[in-house]
TIDOZA-317650 format. One record per residue (C-alpha): residue in three letters; x, y, z. Coordinates in steps of 0.001 Angstrom, whole numbers, padded with zeros to 6 digits, always signed. Layout:
residues N
alaXYZ
...
END
This chain:
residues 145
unk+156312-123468+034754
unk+154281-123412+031220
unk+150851-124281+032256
unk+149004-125956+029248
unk+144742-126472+029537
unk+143065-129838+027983
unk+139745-130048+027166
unk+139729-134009+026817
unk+142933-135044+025399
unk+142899-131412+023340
unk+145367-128549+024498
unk+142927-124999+024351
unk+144992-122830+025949
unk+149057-122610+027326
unk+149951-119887+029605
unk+153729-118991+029747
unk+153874-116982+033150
unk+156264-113913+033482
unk+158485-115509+035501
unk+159294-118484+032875
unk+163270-118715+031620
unk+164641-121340+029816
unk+167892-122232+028959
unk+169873-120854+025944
unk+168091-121607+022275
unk+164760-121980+021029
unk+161888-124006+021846
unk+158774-123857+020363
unk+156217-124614+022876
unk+153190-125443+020210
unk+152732-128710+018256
unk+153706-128428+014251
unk+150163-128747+013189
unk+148728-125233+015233
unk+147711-122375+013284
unk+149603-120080+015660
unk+152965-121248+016281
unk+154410-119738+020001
unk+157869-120198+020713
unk+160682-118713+023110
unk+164154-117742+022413
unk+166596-117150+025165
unk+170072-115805+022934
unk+173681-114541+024245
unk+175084-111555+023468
unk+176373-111388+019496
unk+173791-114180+018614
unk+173273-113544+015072
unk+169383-114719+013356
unk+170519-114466+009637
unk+168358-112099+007673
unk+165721-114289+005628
unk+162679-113880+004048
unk+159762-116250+003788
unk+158392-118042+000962
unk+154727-118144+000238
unk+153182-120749+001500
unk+149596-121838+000884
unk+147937-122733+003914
unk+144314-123194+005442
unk+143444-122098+008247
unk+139881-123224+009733
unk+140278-122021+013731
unk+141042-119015+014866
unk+144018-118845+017578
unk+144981-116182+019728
unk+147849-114896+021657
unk+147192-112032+024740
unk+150470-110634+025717
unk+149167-108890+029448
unk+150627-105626+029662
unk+149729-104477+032964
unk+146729-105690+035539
unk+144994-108789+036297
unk+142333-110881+034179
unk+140635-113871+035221
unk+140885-116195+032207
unk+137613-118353+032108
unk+138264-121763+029742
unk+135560-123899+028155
unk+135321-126977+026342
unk+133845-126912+022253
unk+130278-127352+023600
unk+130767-124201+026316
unk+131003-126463+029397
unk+133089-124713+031824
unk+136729-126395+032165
unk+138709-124067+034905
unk+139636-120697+035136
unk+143617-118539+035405
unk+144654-115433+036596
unk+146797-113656+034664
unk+149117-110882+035770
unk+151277-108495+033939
unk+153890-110080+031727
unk+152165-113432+031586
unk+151458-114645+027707
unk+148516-117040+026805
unk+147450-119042+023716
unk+144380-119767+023626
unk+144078-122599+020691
unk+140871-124084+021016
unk+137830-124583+022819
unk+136031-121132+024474
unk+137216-118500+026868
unk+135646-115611+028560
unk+137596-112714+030486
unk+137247-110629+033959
unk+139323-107918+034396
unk+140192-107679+038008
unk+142843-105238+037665
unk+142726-102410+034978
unk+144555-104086+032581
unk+146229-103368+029168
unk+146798-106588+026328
unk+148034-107321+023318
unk+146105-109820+021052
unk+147801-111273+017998
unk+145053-113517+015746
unk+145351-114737+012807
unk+143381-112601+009720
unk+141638-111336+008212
unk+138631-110845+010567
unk+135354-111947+009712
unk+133777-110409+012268
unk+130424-111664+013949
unk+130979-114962+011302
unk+134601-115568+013700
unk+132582-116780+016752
unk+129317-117548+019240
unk+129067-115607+022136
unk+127964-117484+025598
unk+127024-116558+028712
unk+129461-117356+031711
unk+130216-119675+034425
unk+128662-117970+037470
unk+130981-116797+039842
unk+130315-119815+042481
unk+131249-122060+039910
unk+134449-121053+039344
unk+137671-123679+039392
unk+141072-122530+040210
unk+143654-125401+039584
unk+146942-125364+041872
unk+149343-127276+039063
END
């Protein structure tokens, strides 16, 4: 099941687990509006994607989103709200995919783990965020969802 992560009424993260299968076709799991747009394909045999190119579009993008692709291991995903208050935390596992779309979020590798990140660019370096200090451990917040 696609776990999605409000901060009020605002989705900040969505977690597609490795076990997640959908039927056959496309469905794109992020509202039209997102910076990042995440969506899964499940396709027979022989489907065909016609070859295209895209046109340039002028767009502006003001938040940075990301998507982690876990590779191998285990990482505790920490998730705040805008103003760093501590929301809940995940674990992911290999093969589980997150977007994390707004709000803040910290990491705890608990398992050596490899990951992919995929951000928009370019970088801007220190200017592309505020770093926090963490929920301590006692606080943490699993939910069961």
């Amino acid at each position: 099941m696609i776990k999605k992560i409000f901060a009020k009424d605002v989705m900040i993260a969505l977690i597609i687990p490795a076990d997640y299968s959908m039927d056959s076709g496309i469905e794109f799991l992020t509202p039209d509006n997102f910076s990042q747009q995440l969506g899964l394909m499940n396709r027979p045999d022989g489907y065909q994607i016609p070859p295209h190119v895209h046109n340039p579009v002028v767009r502006e993008v003001v938040w940075t989103q990301e998507v982690l692709f876990i590779k191998s291991g285990k990482v505790r995903a920490d998730f705040y709200d805008d103003d760093k208050n501590y929301i809940e935390s995940e674990i992911l596992k290999k093969g589980d995919i997150i977007l994390l779309a707004g709000g803040g979020h910290g990491f705890e590798v608990l398992e050596q783990a490899e990951m992919i990140e995929v951000k928009q660019g370019p970088y801007c370096a220190e200017k592309d965020k505020i770093r926090f200090e963490p929920v301590n451990s006692d606080m943490l917040s699993f939910s069961h969802a």
